[in-house]
N, C-alpha and C positions, 0 to 999 in steps of 0.2 A: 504494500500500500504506500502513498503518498507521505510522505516525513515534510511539510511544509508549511511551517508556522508563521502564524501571520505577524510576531513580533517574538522576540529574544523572552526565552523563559523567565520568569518570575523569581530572583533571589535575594530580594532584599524586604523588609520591611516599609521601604517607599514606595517600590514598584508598583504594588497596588493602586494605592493616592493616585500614580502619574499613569498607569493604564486606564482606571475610570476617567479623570478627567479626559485622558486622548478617546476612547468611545466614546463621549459626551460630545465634547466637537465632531467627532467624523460623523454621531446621528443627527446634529443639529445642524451642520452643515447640508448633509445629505437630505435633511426634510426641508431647509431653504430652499434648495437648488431643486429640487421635486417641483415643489409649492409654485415657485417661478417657471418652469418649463410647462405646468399645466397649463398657468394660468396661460402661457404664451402659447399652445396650441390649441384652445378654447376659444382666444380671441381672433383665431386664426382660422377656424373652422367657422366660428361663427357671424365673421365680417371678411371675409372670403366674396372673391366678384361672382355680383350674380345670387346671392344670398336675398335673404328677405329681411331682413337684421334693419330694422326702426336706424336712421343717422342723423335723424333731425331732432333738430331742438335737445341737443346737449344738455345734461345737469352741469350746472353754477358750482354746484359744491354738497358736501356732502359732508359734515362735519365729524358723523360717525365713524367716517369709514377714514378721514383726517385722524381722529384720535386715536384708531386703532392701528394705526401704521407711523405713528410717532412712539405711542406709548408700548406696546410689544415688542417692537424690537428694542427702544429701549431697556424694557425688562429684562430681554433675551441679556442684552450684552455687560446689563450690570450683574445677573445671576453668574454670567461667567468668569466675569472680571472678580466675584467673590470667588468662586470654587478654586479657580487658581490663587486668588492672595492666600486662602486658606492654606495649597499645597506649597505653596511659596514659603509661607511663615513657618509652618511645619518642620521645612529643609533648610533652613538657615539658622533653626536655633536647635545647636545640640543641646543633649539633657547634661545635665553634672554628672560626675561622675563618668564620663567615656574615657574609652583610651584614645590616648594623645599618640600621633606619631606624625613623622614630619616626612615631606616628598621632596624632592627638588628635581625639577627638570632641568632637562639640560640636553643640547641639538648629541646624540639622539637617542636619548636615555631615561628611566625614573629612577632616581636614585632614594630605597626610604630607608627609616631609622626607626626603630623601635625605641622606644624608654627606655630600655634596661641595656641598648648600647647595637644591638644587633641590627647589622646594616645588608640588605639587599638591592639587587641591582635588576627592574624590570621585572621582579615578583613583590610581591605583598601577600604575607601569612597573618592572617586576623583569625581568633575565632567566633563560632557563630555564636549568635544569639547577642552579642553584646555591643552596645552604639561605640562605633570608629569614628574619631574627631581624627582629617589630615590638614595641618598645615602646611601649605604648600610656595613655594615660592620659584622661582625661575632664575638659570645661572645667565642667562643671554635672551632669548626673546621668546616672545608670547606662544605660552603649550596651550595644550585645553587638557583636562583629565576625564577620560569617560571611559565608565564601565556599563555596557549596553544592558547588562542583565541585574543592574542596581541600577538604573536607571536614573544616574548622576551625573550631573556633568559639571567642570567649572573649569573656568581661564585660570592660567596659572602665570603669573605678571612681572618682570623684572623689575627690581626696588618694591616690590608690593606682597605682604601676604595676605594672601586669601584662604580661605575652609573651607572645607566640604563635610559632612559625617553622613555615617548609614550605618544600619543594622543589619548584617546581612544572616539570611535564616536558613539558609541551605548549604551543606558543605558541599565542595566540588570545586573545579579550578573553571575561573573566569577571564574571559579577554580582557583586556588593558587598553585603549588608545590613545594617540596625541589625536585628539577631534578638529586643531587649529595648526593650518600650513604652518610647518616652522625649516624650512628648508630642503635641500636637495634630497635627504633621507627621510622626509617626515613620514613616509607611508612604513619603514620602519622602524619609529617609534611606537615599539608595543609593549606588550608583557602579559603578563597571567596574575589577576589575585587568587590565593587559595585559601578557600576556607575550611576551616577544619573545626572538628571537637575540640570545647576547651580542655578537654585533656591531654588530645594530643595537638594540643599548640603551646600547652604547658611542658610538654616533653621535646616539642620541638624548641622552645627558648632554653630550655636545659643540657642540650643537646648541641646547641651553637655553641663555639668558640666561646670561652669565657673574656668577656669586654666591661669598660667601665660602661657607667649609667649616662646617658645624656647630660645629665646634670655635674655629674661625679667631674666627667671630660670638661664639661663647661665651669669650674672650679680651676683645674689644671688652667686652660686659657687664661682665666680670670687675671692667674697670677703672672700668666707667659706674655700676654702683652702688656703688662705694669699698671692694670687696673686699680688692684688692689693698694698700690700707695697712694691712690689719691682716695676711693670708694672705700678703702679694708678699714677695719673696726678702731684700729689705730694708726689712721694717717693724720699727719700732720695739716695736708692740702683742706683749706676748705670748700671742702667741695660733696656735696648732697650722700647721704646715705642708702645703701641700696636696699637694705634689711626690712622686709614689709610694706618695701614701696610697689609690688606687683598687683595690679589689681584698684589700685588707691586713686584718688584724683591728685597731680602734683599743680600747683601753682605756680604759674608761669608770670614771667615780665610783661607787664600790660594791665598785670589782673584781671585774665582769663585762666581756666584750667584745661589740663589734659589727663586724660584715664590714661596708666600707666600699664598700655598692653605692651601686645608683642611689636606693634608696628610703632610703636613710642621709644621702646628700645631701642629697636632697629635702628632707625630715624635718630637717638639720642646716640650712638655710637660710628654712625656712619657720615651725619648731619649735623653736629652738635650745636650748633649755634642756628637750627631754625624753631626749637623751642626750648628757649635758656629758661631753666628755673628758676623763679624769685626769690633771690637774695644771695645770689650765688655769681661770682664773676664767670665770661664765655672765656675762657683759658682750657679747654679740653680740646684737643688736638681729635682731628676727623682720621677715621681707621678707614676711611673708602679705598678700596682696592688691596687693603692689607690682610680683611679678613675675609675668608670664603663664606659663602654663603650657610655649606655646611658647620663652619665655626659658631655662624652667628646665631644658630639656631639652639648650639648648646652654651653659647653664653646666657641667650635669653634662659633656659632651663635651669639654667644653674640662680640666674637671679629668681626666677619663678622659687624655684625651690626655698630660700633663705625668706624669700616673704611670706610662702605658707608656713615655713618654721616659728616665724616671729607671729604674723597671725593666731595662728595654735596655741603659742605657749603667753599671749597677751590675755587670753580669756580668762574670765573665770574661772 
């Protein structure tokens, strides 16, 4: 028999959301286009030369038949324009608690990193059942990340991190693409995600090469690029603390603030002087081009880390 599916199987936890809504348009589409091709063979049968079809004395208007073709479709397109923010909002905020891992593309590669230090090249091992938070960022020009059977896609942007999460609920190995031209090889740019039981994705991270933790390595940096005498617990330099600033709003010069994510970092490391903290002189030397991208993502871990530290042990 016939093996020919009318779209890439179902393994993720989103898929759903984004198949219903895609039925929803290809039926509402398809009963427009019906509705209008009647109507246009009806008018066509009916005022056809030689017909007996009344042409005189035209309706002026018709107000009923005015409100019911402003305000229906109307309807139509704000009903859809909800179902999508719905699916939209859904996929843009991951829950707490997911696993964090980081991607970086690169002409013509995906390069990820697990937490706990384990790095692959054009696969990605997750296991199922549990929400995947990727931050991704680009070593040279614009990727796209899509996995057609999570039904996910996102631009992956140089100087820029973007996220994507999914819960993927089916183990099996999945295609990988770059979805956006990015040069002479982009067609290969691919890879496989593999999802597996958390048990054995627990044996498979026990099983890799024993490596530091994202954060651990982003510690070592800290101190290899001379961070630390200006930011470490005892430097002399005045110069801002980094211990539970992750996450926090910092006060900037102007008397504006900035949430202290990842792209503040980034930006406060690469950029230094385009959001100078208030009260602090711009004497912090720009690391562009010193630090790799992969660097940059376990410095940012490593400060992440020392501000949930300090957070934690602040409470109660």
């Amino acid at each position: 028999m016939f093996n020919f599916p009318l779209w890439p199987q179902q393994a993720s936890a989103q898929a759903r959301q984004v198949d219903l809504l895609y039925i929803y348009l290809l039926l509402l589409s398809g009963a427009i286009t019906f509705a209008i091709f009647l109507l246009i063979i009806y008018f066509s049968v009916k005022y056809r030369r030689g017909s007996t079809a009344i042409r005189t004395n035209p309706p002026r208007g018709h107000n009923l038949l005015e409100w019911t073709w402003i305000v229906v479709p109307l309807g139509l397109a704000l009903f859809t324009f909800l179902l999508g923010a719905v699916v939209y909002i859904r996929m843009e905020r991951p829950p707490s608690g997911a696993m964090e891992i980081n991607v970086i593309g690169k002409q013509w590669m995906w390069k990820t990193q697990h937490p706990t230090g384990q790095r692959e090249i054009n696969e990605l091992h997750v296991p199922a059942g549990r929400p995947i938070k990727l931050t991704m960022a680009s070593q040279d020009v614009i990727h796209s990340f899509y996995i057609p059977a999570f039904r996910i896609k996102q631009d992956v942007l140089p100087g820029r991190y973007t996220t994507i999460w999914f819960t993927p609920t089916k183990t099996g190995t999945y295609y990988l693409h770059c979805a956006e031209y990015c040069g002479t090889s982009h067609a290969e740019m691919g890879g496989h995600v593999i999802v597996m039981d958390p048990a054995d994705y627990e044996r498979w991270l026990a099983g890799g090469s024993q490596q530091q933790g994202l954060a651990q390595e982003g510690a070592a940096l800290f101190r290899q690029y001379g961070c630390s005498g200006c930011h470490g617990t005892n430097a002399t330099v005045h110069a801002p603390k980094l211990e539970g600033v992750y996450g926090r709003p910092v006060p900037l010069e102007g008397g504006h603030t900035v949430v202290a994510d990842d792209q503040y970092i980034r930006d406060s490391i690469l950029l230094p002087r385009k959001d100078i903290a208030a009260g602090y002189p711009p004497i912090m030397p720009s690391f562009q081009g010193q630090v790799t991208e992969e660097d940059l993502l376990k410095l940012i871990a490593y400060i992440k880390s020392i501000g949930v530290a300090e957070s934690t042990g602040s409470q109660p």
